[in-house]
DRENPA-3360 file (N, C-alpha, C; in nm, 2 decimals, always signed):
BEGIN
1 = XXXXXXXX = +11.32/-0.73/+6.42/+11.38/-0.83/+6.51/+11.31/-0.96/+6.49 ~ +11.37/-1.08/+6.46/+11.32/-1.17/+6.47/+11.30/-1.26/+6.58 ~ +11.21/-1.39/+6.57/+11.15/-1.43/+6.67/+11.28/-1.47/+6.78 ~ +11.41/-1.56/+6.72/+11.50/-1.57/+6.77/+11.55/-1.49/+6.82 ~ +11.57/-1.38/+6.81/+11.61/-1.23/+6.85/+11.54/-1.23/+6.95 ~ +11.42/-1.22/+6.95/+11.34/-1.14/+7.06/+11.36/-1.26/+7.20 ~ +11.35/-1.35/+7.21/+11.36/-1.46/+7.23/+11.54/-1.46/+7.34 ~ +11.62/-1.40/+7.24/+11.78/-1.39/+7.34/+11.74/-1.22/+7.44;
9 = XXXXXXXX = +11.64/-1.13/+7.33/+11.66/-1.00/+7.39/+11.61/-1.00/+7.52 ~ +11.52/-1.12/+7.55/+11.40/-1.11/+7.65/+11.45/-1.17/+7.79 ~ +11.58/-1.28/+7.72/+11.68/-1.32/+7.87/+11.76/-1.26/+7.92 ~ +11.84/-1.14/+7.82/+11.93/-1.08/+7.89/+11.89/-0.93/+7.91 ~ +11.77/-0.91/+7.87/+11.66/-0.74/+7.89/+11.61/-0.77/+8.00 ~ +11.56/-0.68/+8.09/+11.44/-0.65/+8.16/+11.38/-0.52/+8.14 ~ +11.43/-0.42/+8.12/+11.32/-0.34/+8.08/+11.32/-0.28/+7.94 ~ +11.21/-0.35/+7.89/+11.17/-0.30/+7.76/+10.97/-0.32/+7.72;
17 = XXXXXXXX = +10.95/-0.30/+7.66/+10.77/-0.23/+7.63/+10.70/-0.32/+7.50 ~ +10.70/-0.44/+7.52/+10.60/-0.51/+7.40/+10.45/-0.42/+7.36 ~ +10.45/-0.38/+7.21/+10.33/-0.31/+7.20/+10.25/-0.39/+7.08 ~ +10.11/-0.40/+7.10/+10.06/-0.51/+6.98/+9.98/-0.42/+6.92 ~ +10.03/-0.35/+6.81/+9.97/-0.30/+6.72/+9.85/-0.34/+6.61 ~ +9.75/-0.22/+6.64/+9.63/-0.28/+6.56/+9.58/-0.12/+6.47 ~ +9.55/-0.13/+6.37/+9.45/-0.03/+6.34/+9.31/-0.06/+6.29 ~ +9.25/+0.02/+6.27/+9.08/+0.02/+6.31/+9.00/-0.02/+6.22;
25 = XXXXXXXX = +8.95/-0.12/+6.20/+8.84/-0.20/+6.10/+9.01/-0.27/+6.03 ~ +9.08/-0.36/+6.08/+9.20/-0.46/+6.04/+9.22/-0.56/+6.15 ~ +9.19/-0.67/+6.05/+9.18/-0.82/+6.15/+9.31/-0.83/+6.18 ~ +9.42/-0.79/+6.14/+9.56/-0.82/+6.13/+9.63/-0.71/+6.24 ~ +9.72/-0.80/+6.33/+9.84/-0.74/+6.41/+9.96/-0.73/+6.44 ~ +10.03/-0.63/+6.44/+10.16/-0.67/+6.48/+10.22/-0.65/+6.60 ~ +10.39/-0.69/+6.60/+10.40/-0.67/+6.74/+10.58/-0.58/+6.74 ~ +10.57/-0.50/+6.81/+10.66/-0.42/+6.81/+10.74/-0.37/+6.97;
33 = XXXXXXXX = +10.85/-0.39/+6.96/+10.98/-0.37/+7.12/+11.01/-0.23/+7.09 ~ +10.99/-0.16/+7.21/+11.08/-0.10/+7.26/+11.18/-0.08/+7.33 ~ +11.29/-0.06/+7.37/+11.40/-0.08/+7.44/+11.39/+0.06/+7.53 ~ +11.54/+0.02/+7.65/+11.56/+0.12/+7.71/+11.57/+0.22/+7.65 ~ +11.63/+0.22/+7.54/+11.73/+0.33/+7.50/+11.62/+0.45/+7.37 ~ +11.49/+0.40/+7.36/+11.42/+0.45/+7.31/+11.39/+0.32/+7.09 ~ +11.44/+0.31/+7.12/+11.44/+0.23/+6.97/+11.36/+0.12/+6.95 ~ +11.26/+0.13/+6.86/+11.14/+0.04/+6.87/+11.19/-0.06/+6.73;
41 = XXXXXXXX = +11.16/-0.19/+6.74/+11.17/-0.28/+6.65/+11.06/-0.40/+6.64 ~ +11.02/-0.41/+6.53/+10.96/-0.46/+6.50/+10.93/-0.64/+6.46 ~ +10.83/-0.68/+6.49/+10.90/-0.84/+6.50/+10.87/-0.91/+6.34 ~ +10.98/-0.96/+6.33/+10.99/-0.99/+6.16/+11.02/-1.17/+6.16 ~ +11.02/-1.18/+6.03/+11.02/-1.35/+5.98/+11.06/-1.35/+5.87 ~ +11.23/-1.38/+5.87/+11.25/-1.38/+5.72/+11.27/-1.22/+5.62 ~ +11.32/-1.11/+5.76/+11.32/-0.95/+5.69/+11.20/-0.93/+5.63 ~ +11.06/-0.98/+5.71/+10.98/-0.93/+5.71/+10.85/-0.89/+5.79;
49 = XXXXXXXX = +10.79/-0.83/+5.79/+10.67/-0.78/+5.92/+10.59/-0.90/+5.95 ~ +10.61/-1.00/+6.11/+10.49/-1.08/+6.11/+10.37/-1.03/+6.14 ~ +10.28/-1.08/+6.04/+10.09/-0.99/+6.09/+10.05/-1.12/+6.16 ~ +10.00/-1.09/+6.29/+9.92/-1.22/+6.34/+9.75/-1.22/+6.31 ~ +9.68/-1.27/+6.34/+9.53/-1.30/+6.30/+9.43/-1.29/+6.41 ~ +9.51/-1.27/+6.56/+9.43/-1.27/+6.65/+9.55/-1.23/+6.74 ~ +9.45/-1.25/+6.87/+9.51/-1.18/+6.94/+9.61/-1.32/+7.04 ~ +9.49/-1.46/+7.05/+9.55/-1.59/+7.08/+9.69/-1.63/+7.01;
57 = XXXXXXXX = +9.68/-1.56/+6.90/+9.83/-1.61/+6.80/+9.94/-1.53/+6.89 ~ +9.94/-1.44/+6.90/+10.05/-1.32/+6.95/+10.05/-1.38/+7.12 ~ +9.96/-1.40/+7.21/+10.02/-1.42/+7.33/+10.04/-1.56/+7.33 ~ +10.02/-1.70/+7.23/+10.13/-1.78/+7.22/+10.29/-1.75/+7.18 ~ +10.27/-1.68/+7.12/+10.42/-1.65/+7.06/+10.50/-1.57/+7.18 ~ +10.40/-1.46/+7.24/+10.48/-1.38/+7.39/+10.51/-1.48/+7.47 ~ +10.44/-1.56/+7.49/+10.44/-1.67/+7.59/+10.57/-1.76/+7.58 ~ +10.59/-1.81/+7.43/+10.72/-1.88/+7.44/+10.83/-1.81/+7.43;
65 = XXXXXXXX = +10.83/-1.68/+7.43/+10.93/-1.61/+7.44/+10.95/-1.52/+7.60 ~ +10.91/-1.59/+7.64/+10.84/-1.55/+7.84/+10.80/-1.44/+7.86 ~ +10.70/-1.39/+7.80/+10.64/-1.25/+7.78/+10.53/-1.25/+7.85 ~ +10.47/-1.16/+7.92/+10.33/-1.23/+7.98/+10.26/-1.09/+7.98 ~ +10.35/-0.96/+7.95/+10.26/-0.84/+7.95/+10.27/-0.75/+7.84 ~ +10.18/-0.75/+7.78/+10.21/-0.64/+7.67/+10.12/-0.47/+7.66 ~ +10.13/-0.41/+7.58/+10.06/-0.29/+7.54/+9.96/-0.30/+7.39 ~ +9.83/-0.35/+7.38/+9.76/-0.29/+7.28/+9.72/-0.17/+7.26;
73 = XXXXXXXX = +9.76/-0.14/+7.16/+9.78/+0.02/+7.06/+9.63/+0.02/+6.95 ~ +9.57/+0.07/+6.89/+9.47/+0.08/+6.81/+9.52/+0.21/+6.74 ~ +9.53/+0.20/+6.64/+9.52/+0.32/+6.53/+9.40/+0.39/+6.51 ~ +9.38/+0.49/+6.50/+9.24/+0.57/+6.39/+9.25/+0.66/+6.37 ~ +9.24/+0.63/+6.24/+9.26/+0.73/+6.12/+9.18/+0.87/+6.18 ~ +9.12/+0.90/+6.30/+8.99/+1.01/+6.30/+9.07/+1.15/+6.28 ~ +9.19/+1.16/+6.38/+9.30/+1.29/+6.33/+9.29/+1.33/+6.23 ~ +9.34/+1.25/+6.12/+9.37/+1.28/+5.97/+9.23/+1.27/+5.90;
81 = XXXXXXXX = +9.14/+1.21/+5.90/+9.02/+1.27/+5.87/+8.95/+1.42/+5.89 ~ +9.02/+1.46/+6.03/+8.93/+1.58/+6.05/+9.05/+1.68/+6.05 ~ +9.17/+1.68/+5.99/+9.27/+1.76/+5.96/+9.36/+1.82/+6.09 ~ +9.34/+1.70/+6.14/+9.47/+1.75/+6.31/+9.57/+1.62/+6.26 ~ +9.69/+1.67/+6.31/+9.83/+1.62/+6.31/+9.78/+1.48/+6.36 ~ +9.83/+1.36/+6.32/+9.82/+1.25/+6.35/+9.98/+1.19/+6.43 ~ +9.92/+1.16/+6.55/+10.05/+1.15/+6.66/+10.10/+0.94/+6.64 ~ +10.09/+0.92/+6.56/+10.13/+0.75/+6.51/+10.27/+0.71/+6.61;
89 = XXXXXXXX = +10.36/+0.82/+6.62/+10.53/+0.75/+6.66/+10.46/+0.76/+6.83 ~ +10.36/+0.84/+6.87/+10.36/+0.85/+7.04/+10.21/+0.77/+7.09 ~ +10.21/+0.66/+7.03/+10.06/+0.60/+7.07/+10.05/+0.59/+7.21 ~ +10.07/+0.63/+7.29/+10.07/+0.57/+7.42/+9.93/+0.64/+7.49 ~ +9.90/+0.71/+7.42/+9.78/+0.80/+7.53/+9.66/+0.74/+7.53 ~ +9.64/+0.60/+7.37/+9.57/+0.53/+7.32/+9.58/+0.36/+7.35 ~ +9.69/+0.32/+7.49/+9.68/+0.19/+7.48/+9.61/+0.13/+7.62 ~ +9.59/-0.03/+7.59/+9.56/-0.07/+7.68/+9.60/-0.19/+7.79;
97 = XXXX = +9.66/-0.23/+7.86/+9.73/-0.33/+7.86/+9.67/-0.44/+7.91 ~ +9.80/-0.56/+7.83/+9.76/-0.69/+7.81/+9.81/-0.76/+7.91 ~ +9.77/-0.86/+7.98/+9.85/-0.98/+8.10/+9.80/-1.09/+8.03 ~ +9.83/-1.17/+8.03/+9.87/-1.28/+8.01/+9.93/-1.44/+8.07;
% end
C-alpha cells in the first residue's frame, strides 16, 4: 500500500490495526495494515517495502496520515533456533502498543 493509499484508507476506514514491524538486533522498520477483512498490507514507495530508521520517522509519517496508535511487533529468531515452529503470520502474543 502506498503512502497515498494509506492516507485515502485511513479517511474512509475506521477499523483497521497499524503494526510497526521490527526484528531483533535490526535498526530498520516497517509498517504494515491490517484490515477488517483480515488482509495485511504492507506500506510501500514506488512497489517497494519502506524501511524506516527509527521509530520518530514512522510516527511522523502515522501522524500525517492521522494515525496516532499503532502495534510494535519484534521478531526473534529464538523458535527456529531451538527447533519449535516459528509463529511469524500471528505476532500478536509479542506486541506492544504505540500512542502517539
Amino acid at each position: 500500500m502506498e503512502l497515498k493509499a494509506l492516507k485515502q484508507f485511513v479517511d474512509s476506514h475506521d477499523n483497521f490495526e497499524i503494526r510497526v514491524i521490527t526484528h531483533s538486533g535490526s535498526g530498520f522498520y516497517q509498517l504494515e495494515l491490517e484490515d477488517v477483512e483480515g488482509k495485511r498490507h504492507m506500506l510501500t514507495q514506488r512497489s517497494k517495502p519502506i524501511m524506516f530508521r527509527s521509530l520518530d520517522d514512522i510516527y511522523l509519517e502515522l501522524k500525517r496520515a492521522g494515525i496516532h496508535r499503532a502495534y510494535l511487533v519484534q521478531h526473534v529468531p529464538h523458535d527456529e533456533m531451538v527447533g519449535r515452529d516459528a509463529h511469524y503470520s500471528e505476532p500478536l502474543t509479542s506486541r506492544m502498543p504505540l500512542v502517539f
